[in-house]
FITORKOL-905526 format. One record per residue (C-alpha): residue in three letters; x, y, z. Coordinates in Angstrom, 1 decimal, m for minus. Example, Ala and Ser with C-alpha at 12.3 -4.5 7.8 and 13.67 -1.06 7.14 Angstrom:
<rs>
<r rest="ALA" x="12.3" y="m4.5" z="7.8"/>
<r rest="SER" x="13.7" y="m1.1" z="7.1"/>
</rs>
This chain:
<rs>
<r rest="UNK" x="m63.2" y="m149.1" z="87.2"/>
<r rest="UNK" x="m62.6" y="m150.6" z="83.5"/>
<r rest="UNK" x="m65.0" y="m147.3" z="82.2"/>
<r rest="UNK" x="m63.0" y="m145.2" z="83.9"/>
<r rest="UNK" x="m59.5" y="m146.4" z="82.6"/>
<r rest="UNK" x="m60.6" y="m146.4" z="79.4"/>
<r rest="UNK" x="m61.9" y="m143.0" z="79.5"/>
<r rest="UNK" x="m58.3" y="m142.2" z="81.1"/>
<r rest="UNK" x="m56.7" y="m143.2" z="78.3"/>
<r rest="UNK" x="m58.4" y="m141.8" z="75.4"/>
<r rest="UNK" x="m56.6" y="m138.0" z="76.3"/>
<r rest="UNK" x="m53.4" y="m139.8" z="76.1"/>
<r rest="UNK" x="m53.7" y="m141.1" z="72.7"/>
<r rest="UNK" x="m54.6" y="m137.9" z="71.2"/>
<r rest="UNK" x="m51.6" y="m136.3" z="73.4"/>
<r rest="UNK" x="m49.6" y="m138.7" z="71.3"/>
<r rest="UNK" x="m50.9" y="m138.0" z="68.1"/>
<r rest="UNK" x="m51.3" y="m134.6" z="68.4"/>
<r rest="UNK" x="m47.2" y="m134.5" z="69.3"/>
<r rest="UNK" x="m46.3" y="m137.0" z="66.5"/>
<r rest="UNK" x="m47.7" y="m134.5" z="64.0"/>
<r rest="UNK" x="m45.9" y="m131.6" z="65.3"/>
<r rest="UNK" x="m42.5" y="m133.6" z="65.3"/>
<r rest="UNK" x="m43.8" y="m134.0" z="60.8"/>
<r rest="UNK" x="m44.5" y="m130.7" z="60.2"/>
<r rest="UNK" x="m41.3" y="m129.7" z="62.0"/>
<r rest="UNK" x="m39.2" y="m132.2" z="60.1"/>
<r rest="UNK" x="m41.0" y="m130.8" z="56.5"/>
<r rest="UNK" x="m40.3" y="m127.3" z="57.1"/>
<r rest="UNK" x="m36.7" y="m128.1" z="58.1"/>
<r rest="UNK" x="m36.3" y="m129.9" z="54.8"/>
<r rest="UNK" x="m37.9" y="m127.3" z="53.3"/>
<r rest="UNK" x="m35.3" y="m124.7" z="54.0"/>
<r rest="UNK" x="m32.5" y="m127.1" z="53.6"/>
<r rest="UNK" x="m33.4" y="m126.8" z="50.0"/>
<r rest="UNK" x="m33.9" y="m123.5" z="49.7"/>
<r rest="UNK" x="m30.8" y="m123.2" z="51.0"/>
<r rest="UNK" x="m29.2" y="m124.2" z="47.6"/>
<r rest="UNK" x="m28.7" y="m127.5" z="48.2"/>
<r rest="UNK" x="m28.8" y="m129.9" z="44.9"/>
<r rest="UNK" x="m32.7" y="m130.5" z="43.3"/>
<r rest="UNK" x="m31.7" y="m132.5" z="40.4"/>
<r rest="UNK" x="m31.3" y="m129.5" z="37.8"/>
<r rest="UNK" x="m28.7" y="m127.1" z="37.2"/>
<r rest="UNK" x="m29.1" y="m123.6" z="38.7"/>
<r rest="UNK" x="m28.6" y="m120.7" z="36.4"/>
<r rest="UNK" x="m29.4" y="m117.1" z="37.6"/>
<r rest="UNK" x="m29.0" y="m115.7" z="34.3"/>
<r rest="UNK" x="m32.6" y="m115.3" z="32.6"/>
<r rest="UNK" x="m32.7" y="m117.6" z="29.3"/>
<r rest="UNK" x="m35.4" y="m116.5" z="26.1"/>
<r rest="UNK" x="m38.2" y="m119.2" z="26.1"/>
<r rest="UNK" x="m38.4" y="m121.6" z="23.6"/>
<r rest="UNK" x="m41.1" y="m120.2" z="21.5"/>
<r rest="UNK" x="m38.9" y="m116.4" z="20.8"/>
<r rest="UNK" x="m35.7" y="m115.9" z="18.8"/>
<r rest="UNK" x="m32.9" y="m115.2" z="20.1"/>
<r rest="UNK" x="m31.9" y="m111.3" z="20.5"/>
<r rest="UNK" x="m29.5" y="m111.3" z="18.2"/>
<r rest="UNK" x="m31.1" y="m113.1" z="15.4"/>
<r rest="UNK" x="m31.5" y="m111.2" z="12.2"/>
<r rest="UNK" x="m35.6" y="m111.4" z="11.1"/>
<r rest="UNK" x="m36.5" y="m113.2" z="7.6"/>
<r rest="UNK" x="m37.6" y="m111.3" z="4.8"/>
<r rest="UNK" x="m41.2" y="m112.1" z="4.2"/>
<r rest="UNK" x="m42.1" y="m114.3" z="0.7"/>
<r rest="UNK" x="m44.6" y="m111.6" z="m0.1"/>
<r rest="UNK" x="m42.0" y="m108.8" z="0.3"/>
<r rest="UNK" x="m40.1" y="m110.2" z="m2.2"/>
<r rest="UNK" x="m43.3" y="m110.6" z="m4.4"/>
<r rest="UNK" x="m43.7" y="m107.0" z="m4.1"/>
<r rest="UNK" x="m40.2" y="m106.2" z="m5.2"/>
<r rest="UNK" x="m40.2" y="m108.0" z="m8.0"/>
<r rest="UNK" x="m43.2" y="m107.6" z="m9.2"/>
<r rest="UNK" x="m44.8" y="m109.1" z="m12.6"/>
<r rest="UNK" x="m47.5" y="m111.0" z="m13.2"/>
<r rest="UNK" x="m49.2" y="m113.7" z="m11.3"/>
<r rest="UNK" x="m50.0" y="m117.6" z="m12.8"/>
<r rest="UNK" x="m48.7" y="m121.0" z="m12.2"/>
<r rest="UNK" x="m46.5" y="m123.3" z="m14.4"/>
<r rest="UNK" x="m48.0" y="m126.7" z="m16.1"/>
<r rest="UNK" x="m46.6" y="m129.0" z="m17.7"/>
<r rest="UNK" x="m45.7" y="m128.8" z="m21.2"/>
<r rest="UNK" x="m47.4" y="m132.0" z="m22.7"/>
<r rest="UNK" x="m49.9" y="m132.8" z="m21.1"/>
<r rest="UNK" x="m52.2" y="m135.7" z="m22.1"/>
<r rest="UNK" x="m55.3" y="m137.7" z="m20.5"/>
<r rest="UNK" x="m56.1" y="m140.7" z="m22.6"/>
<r rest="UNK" x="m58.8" y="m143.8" z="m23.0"/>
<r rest="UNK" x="m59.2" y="m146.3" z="m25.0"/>
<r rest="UNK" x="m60.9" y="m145.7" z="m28.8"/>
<r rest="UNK" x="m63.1" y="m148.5" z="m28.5"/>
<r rest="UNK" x="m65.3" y="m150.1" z="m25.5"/>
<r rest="UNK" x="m63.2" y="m152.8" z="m24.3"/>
<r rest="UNK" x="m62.7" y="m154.7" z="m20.5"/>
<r rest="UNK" x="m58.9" y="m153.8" z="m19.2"/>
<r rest="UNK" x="m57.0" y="m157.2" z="m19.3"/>
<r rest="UNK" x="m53.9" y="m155.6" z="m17.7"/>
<r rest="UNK" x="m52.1" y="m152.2" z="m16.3"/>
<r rest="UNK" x="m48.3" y="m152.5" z="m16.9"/>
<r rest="UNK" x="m47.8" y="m149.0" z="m15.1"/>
<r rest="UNK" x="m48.1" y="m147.0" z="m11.8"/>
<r rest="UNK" x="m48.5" y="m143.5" z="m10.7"/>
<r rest="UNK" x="m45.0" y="m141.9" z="m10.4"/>
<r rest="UNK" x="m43.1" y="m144.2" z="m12.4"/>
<r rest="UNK" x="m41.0" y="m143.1" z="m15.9"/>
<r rest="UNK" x="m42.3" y="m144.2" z="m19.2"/>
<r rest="UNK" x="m40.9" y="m143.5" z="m22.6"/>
<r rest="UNK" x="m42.7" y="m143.0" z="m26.5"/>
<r rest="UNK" x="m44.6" y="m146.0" z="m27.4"/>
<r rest="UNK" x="m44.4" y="m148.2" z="m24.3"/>
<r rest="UNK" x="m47.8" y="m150.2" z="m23.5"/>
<r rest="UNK" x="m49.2" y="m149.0" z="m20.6"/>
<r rest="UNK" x="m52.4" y="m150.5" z="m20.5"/>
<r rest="UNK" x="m53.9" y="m153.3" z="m22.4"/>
<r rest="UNK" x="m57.7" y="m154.2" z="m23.0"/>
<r rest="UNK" x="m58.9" y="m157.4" z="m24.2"/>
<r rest="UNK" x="m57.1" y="m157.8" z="m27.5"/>
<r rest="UNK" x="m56.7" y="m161.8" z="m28.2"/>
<r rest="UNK" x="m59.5" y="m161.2" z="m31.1"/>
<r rest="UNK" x="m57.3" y="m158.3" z="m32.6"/>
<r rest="UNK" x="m54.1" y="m159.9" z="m32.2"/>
<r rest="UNK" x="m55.2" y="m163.2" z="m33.9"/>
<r rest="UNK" x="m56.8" y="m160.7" z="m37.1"/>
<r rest="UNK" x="m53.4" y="m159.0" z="m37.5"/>
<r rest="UNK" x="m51.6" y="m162.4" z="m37.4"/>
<r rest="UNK" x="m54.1" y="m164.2" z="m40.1"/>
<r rest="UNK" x="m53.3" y="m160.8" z="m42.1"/>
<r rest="UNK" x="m49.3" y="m160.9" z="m41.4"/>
<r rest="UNK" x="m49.6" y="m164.0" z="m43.2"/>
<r rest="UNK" x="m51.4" y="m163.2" z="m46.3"/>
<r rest="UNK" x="m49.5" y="m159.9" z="m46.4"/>
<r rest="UNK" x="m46.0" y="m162.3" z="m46.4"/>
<r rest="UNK" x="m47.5" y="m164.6" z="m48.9"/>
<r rest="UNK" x="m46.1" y="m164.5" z="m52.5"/>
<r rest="UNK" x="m47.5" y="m167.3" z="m53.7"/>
<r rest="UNK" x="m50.0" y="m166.0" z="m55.4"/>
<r rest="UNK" x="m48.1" y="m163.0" z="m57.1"/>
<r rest="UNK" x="m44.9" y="m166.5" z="m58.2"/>
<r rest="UNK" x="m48.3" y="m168.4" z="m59.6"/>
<r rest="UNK" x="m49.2" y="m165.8" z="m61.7"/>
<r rest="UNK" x="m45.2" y="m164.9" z="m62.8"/>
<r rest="UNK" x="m45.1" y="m168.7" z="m63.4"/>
<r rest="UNK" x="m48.0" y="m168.6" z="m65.8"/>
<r rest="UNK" x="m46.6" y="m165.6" z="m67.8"/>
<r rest="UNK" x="m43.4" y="m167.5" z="m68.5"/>
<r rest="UNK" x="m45.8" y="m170.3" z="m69.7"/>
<r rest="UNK" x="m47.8" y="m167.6" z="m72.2"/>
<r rest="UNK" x="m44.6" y="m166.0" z="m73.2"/>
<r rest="UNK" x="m43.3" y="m169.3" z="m74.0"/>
<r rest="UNK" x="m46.0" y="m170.7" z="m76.2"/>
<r rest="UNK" x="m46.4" y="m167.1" z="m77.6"/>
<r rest="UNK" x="m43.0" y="m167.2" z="m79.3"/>
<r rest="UNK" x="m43.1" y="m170.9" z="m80.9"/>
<r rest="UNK" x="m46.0" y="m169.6" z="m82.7"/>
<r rest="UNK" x="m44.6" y="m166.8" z="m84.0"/>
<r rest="UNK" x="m41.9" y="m169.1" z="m85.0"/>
<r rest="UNK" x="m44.0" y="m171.4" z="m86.5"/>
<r rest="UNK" x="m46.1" y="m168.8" z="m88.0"/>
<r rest="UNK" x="m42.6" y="m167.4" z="m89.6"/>
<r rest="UNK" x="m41.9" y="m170.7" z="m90.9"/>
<r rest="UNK" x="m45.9" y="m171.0" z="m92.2"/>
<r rest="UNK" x="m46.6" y="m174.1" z="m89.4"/>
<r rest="UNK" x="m49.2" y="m172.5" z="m87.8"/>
<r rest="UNK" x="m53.0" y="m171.1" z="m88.4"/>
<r rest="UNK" x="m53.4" y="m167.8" z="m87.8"/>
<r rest="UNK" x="m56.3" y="m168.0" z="m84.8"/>
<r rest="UNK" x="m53.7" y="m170.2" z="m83.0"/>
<r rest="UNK" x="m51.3" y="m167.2" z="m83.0"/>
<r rest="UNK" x="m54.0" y="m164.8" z="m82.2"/>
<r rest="UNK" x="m54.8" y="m167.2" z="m78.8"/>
<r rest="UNK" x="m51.5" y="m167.4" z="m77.8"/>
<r rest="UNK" x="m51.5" y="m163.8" z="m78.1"/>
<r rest="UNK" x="m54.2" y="m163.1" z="m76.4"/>
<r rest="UNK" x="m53.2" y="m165.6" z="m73.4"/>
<r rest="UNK" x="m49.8" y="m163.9" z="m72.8"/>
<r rest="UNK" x="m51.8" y="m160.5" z="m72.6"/>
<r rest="UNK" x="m53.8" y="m161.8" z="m70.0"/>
<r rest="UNK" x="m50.9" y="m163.3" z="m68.2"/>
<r rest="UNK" x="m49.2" y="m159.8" z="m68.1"/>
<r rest="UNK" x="m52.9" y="m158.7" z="m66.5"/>
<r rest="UNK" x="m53.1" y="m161.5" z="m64.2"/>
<r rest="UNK" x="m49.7" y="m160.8" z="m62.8"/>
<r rest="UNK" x="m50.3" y="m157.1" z="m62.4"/>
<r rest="UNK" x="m53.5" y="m158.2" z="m60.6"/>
<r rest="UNK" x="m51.7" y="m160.6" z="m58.1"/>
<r rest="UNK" x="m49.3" y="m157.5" z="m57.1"/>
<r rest="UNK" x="m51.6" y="m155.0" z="m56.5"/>
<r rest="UNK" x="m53.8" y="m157.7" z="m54.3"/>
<r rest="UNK" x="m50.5" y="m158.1" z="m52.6"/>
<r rest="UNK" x="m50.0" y="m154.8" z="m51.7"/>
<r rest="UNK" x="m53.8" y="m154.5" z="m50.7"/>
<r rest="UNK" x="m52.8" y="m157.2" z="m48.3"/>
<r rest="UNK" x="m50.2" y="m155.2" z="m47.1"/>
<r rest="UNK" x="m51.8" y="m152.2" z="m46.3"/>
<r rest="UNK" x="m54.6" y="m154.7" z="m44.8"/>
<r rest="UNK" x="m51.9" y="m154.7" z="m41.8"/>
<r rest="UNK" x="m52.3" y="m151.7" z="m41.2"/>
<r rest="UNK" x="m55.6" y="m151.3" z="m41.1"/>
<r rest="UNK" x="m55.5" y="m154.8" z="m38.7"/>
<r rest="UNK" x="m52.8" y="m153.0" z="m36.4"/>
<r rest="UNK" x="m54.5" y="m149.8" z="m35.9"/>
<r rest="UNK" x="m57.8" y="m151.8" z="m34.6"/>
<r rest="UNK" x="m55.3" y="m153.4" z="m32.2"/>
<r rest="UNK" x="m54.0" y="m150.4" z="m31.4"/>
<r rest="UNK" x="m57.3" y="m149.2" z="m29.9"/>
<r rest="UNK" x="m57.4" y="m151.8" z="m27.0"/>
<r rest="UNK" x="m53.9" y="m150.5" z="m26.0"/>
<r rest="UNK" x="m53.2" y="m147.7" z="m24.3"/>
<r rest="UNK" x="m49.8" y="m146.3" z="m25.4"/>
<r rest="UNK" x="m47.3" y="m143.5" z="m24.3"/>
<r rest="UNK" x="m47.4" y="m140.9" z="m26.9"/>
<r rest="UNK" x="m44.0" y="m139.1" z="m25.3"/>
<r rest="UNK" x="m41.1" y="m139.4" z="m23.0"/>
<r rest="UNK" x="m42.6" y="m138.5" z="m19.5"/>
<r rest="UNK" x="m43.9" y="m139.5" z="m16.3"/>
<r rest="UNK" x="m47.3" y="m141.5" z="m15.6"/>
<r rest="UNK" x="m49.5" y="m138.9" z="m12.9"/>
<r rest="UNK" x="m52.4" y="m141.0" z="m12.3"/>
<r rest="UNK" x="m54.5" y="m144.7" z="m13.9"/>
<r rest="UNK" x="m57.8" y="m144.6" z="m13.0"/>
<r rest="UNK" x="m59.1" y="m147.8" z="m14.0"/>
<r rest="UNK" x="m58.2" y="m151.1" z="m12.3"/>
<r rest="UNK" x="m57.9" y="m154.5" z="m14.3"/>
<r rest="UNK" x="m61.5" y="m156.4" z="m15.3"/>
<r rest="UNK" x="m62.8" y="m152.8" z="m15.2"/>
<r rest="UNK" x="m65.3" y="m152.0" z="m18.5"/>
<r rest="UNK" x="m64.5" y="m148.9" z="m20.0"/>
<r rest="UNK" x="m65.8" y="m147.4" z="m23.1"/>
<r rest="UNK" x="m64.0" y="m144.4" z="m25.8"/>
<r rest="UNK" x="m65.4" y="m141.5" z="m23.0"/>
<r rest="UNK" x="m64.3" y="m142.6" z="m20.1"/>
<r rest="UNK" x="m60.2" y="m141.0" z="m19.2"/>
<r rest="UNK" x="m58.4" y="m144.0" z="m18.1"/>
<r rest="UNK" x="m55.1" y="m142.6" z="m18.0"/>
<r rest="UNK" x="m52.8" y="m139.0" z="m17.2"/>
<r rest="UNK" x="m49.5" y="m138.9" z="m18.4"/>
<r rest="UNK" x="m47.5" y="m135.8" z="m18.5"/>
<r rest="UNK" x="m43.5" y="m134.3" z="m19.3"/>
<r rest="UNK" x="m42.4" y="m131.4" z="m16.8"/>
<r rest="UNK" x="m38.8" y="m131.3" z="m18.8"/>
<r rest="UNK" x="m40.2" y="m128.3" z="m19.8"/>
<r rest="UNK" x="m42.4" y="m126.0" z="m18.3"/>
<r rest="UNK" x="m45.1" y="m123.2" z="m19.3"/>
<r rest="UNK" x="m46.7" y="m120.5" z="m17.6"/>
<r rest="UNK" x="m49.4" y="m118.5" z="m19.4"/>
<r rest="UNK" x="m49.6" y="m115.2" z="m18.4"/>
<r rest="UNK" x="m52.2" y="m112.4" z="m19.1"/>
<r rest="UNK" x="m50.1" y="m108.9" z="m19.3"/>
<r rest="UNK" x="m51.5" y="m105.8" z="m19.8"/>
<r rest="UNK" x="m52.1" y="m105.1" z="m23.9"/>
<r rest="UNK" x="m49.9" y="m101.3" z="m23.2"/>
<r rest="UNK" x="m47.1" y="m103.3" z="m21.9"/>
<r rest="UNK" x="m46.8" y="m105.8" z="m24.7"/>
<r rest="UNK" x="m46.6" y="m103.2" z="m27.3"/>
<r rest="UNK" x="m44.1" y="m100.6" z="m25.1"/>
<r rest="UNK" x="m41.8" y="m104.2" z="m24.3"/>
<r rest="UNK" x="m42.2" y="m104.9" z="m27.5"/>
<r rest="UNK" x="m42.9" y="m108.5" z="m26.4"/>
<r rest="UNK" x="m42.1" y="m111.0" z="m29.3"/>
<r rest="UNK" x="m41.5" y="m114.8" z="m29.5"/>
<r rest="UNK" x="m37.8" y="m115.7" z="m28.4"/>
<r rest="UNK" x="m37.8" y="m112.8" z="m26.1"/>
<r rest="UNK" x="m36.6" y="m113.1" z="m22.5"/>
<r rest="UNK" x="m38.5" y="m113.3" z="m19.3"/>
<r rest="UNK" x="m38.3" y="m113.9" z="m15.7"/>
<r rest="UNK" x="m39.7" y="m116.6" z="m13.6"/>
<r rest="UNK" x="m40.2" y="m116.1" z="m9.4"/>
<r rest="UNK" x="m41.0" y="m119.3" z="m7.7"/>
<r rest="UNK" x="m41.0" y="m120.1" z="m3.6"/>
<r rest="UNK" x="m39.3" y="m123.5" z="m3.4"/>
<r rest="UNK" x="m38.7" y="m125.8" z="m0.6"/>
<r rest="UNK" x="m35.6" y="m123.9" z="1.5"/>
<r rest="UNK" x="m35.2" y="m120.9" z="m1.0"/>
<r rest="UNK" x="m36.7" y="m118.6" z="m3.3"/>
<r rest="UNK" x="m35.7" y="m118.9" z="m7.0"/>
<r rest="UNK" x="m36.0" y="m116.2" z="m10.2"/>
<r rest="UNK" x="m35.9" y="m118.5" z="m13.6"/>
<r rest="UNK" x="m34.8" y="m117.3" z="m16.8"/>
<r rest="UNK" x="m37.5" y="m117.7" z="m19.5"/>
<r rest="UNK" x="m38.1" y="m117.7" z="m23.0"/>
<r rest="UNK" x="m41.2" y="m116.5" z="m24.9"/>
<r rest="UNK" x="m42.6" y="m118.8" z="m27.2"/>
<r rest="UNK" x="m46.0" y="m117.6" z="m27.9"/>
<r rest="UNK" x="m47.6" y="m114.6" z="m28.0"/>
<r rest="UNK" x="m51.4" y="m113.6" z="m28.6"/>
<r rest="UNK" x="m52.3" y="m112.1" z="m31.9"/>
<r rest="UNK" x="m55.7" y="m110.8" z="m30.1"/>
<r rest="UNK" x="m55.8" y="m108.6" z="m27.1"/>
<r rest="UNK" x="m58.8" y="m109.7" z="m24.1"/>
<r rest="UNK" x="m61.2" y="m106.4" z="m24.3"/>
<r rest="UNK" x="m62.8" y="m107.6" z="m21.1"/>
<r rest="UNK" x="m59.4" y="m107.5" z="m19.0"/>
<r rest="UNK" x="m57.4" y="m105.8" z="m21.2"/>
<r rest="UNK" x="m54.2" y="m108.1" z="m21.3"/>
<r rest="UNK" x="m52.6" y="m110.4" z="m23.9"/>
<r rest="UNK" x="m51.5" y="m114.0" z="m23.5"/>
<r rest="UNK" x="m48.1" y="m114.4" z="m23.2"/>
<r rest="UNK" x="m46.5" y="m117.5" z="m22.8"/>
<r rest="UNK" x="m42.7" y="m118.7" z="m21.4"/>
<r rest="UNK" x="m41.0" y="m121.6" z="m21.5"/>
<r rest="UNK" x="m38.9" y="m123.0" z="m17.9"/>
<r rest="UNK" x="m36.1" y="m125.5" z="m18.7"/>
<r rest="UNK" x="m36.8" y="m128.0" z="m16.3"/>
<r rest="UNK" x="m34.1" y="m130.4" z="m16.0"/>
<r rest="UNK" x="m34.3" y="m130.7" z="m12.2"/>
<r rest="UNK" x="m38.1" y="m131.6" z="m12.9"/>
<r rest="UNK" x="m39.6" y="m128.9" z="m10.3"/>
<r rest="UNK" x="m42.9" y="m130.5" z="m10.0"/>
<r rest="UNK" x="m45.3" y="m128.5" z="m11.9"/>
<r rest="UNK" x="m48.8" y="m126.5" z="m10.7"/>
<r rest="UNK" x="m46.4" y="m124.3" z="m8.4"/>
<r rest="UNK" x="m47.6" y="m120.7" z="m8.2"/>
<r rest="UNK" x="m45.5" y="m118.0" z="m9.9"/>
<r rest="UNK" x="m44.6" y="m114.5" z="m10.7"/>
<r rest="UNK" x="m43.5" y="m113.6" z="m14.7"/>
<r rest="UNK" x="m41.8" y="m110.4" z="m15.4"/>
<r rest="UNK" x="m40.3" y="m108.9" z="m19.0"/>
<r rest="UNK" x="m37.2" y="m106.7" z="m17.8"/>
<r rest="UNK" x="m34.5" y="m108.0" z="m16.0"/>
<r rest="UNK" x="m34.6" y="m108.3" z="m12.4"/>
<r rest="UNK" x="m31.9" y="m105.6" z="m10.5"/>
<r rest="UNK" x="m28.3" y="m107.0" z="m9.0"/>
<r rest="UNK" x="m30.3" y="m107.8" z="m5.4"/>
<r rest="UNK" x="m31.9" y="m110.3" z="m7.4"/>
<r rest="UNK" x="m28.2" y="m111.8" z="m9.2"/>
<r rest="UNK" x="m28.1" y="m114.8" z="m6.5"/>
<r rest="UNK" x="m31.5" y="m115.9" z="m6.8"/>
<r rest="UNK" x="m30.8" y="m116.2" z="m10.4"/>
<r rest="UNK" x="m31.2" y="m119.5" z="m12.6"/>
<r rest="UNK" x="m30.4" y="m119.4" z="m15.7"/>
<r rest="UNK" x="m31.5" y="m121.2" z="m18.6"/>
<r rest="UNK" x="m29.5" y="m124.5" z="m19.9"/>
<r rest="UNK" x="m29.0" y="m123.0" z="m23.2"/>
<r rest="UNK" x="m27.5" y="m119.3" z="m21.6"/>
<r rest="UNK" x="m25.5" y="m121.3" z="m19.2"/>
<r rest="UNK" x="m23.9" y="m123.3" z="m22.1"/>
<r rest="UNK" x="m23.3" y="m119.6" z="m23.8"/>
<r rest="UNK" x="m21.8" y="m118.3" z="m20.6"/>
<r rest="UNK" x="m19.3" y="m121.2" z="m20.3"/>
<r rest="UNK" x="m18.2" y="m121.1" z="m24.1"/>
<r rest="UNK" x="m17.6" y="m117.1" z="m23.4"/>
<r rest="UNK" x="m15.6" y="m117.8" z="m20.2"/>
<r rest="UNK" x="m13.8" y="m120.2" z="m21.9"/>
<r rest="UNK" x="m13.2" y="m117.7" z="m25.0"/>
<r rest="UNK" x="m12.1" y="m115.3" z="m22.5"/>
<r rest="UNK" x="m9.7" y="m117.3" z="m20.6"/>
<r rest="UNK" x="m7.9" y="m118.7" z="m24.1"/>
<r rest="UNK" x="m7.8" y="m115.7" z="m25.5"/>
<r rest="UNK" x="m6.2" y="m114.0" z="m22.5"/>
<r rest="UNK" x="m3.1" y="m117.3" z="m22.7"/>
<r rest="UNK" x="m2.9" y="m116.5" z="m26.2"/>
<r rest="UNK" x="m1.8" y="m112.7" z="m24.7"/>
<r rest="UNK" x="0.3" y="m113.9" z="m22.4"/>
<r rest="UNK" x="2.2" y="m116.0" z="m24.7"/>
<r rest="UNK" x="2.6" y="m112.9" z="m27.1"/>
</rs>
């Protein structure tokens, strides 16, 4: 009997199960269409089709391409560099006591910027300071011409007045003659001590590492306690105020532009947010054509005073760019400063009308 109620109730477990699921799936699928019957999901509906992220808008208006522009205005192709430019080291071998600068940071003419072991120097052009201040020896010998001078003319006198022996006249002579020597002597070692200085202060001067212009420090490569010797380039210092771009144009051109120092020129440069044409001045051109690419070097001049860093890749040309180009326009400090004095010649001149 207990086998057979349990095999009895098996078939009603699995009824129960197998009605239990039903019941689920009946409940999904009516939840299902409850949703689908526009009921809130947790995101706006919108039955309009929107553009995906990744496309423009319809309407938008596309760019115009950077090398489209090259194209159009044309020229010749280099990159600008600063116009002092200078990587220095030290003149003698020396250990590097201390670095008073950093990359990036402003420095101006003649500030130290790093110093090598210089006590031994700076104790030499001290000792030699001193001697070169010293007048002692130069008041000894001035002291000891008075004395000559003064024993010179009471034999005279005495000689007038027939006191004296003629050798004793001739010795005190002679000993105010070689005062006037001695004294010459002490000033020119005085001014030997002098220019001693200098020779003391430019052998300082090569354990220090000075700025030779205003400008800005681009990279030290040494550290301190570092042994360096005259080769090795410890420091790169350079001034973008102004900058140059050498360009090679072809030798035809130059002589049908008539291409000549002062002239103008254009400068087309892709900057961060816009695209810029800078007026230029020539300041050198090449006496000597290139046979091998047939082209002269000419080089412009950028006024920098915004300090556009330097090394960007540019586009020179020698005639004047068309109106499209008037907004990308820069122009030179100099020619700004001339179109403001105009302007303001202009506007007086056109009161001084008015009041007539």
């Amino acid at each position: 009997m207990k086998t057979r109620q349990g095999v009895a109730r098996r078939p009603a477990v699995l009824t129960l199960v197998g009605f239990a699921s039903v019941l689920g799936m009946t409940a999904g699928l009516a939840f299902g269409l409850h949703q689908d019957a526009g009921q809130p999901t947790g995101q706006p509906s919108n039955t309009t089709s929107q553009p995906s992220a990744s496309q423009p808008p319809a309407s938008a208006s596309p760019a115009v391409k950077f090398s489209d522009l090259v194209a159009s205005f044309g020229g010749e192709k280099s990159f600008t560099r600063p116009w002092r430019d200078s990587v220095m080291g030290f003149s003698d071998p020396t250990r590097v006591a201390e670095i008073l600068v950093a990359g990036g940071q402003a420095v101006t003419k003649d500030q130290m910027m790093i110093r090598g072991e210089d006590e031994e120097e700076v104790a030499r052009l001290q000792l030699q300071q001193m001697r070169a201040d010293s007048t002692l020896s130069v008041d000894k010998a001035k002291k000891a011409l008075e004395l000559a001078t003064l024993m010179h003319e009471r034999y005279k006198e005495a000689d007038a007045q027939g006191g004296s022996a003629k050798l004793e006249l001739e010795r005190a002579k002679l000993d105010w003659e070689a005062s006037l020597i001695d004294l010459d002597t002490a000033k020119l070692n005085q001014d030997q001590e002098v220019i001693a200085v200098k020779l003391a202060k430019s052998r300082l001067d090569r354990v220090h590492v000075v700025a030779p212009f205003d400008g800005v420090i681009d990279v030290v490569n040494v550290d301190v306690g570092q042994s360096v010797n005259e080769n090795d380039k410890v420091i790169h210092i350079v001034d973008t105020s102004i900058l140059w771009v050498d360009v090679g144009v072809p030798t035809g051109q130059t002589i049908e532009l008539n291409l000549t120092e002062g002239g103008k020129a254009w400068a087309l440069m892709s900057l961060p947010g816009d695209v810029k044409v800078f007026e230029c001045k020539i300041v050198e051109v090449s006496p000597v054509a290139d046979s091998s690419s047939g082209t002269r070097r000419i080089r412009v001049e950028i006024q920098n005073p915004n300090r556009i860093v330097a090394g960007v890749t540019t586009w020179v040309r020698f005639t004047e760019p068309g109106a499209e180009w008037a907004s990308r326009i820069v122009p030179s400090p100099g020619s700004r400063g001339k179109t403001a004095a105009a302007d303001a010649a202009r506007l007086e001149n056109s009161v001084a009308g008015e009041k007539r």
